[in-house]
C-alpha positions in Angstrom: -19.4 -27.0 14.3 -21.3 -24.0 13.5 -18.2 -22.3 11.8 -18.2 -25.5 9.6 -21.6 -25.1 8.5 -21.2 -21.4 7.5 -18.1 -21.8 5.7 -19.6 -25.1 4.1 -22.5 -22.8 3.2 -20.4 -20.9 0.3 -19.8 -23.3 -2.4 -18.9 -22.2 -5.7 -22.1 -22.8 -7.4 -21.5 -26.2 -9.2 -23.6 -27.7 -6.4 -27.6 -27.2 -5.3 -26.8 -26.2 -2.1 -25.5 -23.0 -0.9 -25.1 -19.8 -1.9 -23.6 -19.0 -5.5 -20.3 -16.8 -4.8 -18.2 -15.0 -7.4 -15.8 -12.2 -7.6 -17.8 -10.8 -10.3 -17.7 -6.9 -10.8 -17.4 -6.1 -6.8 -13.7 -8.1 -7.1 -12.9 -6.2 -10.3 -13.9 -2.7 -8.4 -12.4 -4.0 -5.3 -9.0 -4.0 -7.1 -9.4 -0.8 -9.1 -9.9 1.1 -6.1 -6.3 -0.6 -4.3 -4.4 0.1 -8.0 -5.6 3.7 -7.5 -4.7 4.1 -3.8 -1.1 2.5 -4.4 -0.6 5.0 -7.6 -1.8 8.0 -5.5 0.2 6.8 -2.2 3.4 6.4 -5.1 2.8 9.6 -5.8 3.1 11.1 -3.1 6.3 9.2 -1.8 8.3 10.4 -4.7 7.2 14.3 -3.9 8.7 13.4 -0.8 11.8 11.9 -1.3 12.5 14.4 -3.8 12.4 17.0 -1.0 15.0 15.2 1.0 18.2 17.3 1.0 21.5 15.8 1.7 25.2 16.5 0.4 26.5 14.8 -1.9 30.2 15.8 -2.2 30.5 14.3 1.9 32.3 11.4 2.5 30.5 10.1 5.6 27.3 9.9 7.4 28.5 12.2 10.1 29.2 15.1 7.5 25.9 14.0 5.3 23.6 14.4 8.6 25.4 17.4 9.6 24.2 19.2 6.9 20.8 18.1 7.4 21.3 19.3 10.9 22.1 22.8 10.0 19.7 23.1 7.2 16.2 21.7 9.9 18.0 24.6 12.3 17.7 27.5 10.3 21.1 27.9 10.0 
């Protein structure tokens, strides 16, 4: 019953009792800071799939990966 009363505790501030929450400028930072970790984590995802090396030209999976065999041994 406890849990009841906490939650019933944040109301949306149309009513006397409780406390007044709002999203206010915290929300509006809050989802700044995501838009900017998803661009930078985008980012940095393409760099890397643009390194991926594969041939093109091979007709199956077995020759793709080959290639990318050889090229992780040094060879």
């Amino acid at each position: 019953m406890d849990v009841v009363a906490a939650v019933g505790m944040f109301r949306d501030g149309r009513d006397d009792g409780g406390l007044s929450i709002s999203a206010g400028s915290v929300g509006f930072w809050i989802v700044v800071a995501l838009i900017l970790v998803l661009v930078v984590l985008y980012r940095s995802m393409r760099k890397q799939i643009r390194r991926i090396d594969f041939d093109e030209d091979a007709t199956t999976d077995q020759e793709r990966m080959g290639r990318a065999k050889r090229n992780t041994e040094g060879g």
